[in-house]
C-alpha positions in Angstrom: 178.5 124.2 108.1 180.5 125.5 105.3 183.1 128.4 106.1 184.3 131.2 104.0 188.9 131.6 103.9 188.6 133.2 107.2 186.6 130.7 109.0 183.2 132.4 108.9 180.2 130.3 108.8 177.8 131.1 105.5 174.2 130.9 105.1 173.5 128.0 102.5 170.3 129.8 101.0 171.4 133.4 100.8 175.6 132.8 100.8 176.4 135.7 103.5 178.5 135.2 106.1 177.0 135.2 109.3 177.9 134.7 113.0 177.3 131.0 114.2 174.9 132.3 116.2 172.7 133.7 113.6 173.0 129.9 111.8 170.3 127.3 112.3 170.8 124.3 111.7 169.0 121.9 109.7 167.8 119.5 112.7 166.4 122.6 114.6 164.0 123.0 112.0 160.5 121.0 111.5 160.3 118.9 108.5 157.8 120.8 106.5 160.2 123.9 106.5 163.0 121.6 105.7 160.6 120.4 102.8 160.2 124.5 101.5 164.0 124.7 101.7 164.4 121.7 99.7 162.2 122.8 97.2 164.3 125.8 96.2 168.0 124.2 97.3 167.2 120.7 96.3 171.3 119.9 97.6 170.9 121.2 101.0 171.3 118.7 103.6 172.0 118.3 107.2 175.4 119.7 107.0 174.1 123.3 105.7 172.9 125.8 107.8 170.7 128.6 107.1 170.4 132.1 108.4 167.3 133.5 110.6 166.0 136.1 108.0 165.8 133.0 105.3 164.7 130.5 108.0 161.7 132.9 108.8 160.9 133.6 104.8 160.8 129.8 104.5 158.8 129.5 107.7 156.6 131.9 106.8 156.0 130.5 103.5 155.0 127.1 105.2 152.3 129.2 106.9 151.2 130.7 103.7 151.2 127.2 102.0 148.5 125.6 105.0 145.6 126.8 104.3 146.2 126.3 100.2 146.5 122.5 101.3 143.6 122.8 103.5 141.7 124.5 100.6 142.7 121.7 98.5 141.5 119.1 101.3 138.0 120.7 101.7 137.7 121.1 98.1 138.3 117.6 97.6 135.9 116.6 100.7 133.0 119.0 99.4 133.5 117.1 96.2 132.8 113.8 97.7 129.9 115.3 99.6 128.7 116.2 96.5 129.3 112.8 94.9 127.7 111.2 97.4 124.6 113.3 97.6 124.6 112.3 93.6 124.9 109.0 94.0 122.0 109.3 97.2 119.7 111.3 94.5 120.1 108.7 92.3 119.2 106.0 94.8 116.3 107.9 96.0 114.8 108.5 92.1 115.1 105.0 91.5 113.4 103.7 94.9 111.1 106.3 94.3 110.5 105.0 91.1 110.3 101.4 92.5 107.7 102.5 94.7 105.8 104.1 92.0 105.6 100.7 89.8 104.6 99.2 92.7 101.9 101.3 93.8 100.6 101.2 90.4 100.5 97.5 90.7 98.4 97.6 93.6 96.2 100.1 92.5 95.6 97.5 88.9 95.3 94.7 91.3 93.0 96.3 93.5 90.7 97.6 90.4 91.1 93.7 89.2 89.8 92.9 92.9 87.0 95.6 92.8 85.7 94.3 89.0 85.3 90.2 90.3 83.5 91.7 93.3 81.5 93.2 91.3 81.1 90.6 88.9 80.3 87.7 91.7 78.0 90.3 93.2 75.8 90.6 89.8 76.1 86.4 89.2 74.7 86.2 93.0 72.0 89.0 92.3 71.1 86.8 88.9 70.8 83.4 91.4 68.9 85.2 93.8 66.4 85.9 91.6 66.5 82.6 90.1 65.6 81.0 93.2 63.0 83.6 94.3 61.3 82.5 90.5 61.4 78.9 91.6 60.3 79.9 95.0 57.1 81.4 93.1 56.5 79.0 90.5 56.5 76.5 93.9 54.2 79.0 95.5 51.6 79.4 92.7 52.2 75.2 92.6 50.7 74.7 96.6 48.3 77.3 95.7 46.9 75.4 92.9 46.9 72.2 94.7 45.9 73.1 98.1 
């Protein structure tokens, strides 16, 4: 605590001489408002004191300053949500398009499937009447005979 000729205790931020006890000092007050003060009186240590008006501007400030940091923070956070719902877009287009290749595949190798059915039906439809011309010709052959 710095003291003026006559032994009066000053106020470090504003320099007016106050009564001791209208002096804080600095281990009274939470870091964060010790942090405001320093940012304006970047000398003032724990041998300074500071005055009740000035400790409730710089606490007051603090207050002002939370929800710009929280801002900051949920700006920051909605930005990763938003990264990540990119990044889950992009995922989803690409197994989407996986799924569509794959589909497609099927569907070809199904049609492949359908068009060898098709074609051993018609090569069985061909035997079958092959062997009902032999069964004929063996017919007419008994017939002839008998």
């Amino acid at each position: 605590m710095r003291k003026t000729k006559n032994q009066i205790p000053v106020c470090q931020v504003c320099g007016r001489e106050k009564g001791k006890t209208k002096l804080i000092a600095p281990a009274l007050i939470r870091e964060p408002v010790v942090e405001e003060i320093r940012r304006d009186f970047s000398d003032w240590s724990a041998g300074d004191f500071i005055c009740r008006e000035d400790l409730n501007r710089y606490r007051s400030r603090h207050i002002q300053s939370l929800p710009e940091a929280e801002k900051g923070e949920l700006a920051a956070l909605e930005q990763e949500v938003l990264d990540s719902l990119t990044r889950q877009e992009d995922r989803d287009r690409l197994r989407s398009q996986n799924d569509y290749r794959v589909n497609l595949k099927a569907e070809l190798e199904i049609r492949h499937l359908h068009e060898k059915i098709d074609h051993l039906l018609s090569r069985q439809w061909e035997r079958l009447v092959e062997i009902q011309q032999v069964q004929v010709e063996l017919m007419s052959e008994i017939t002839r005979r008998g």
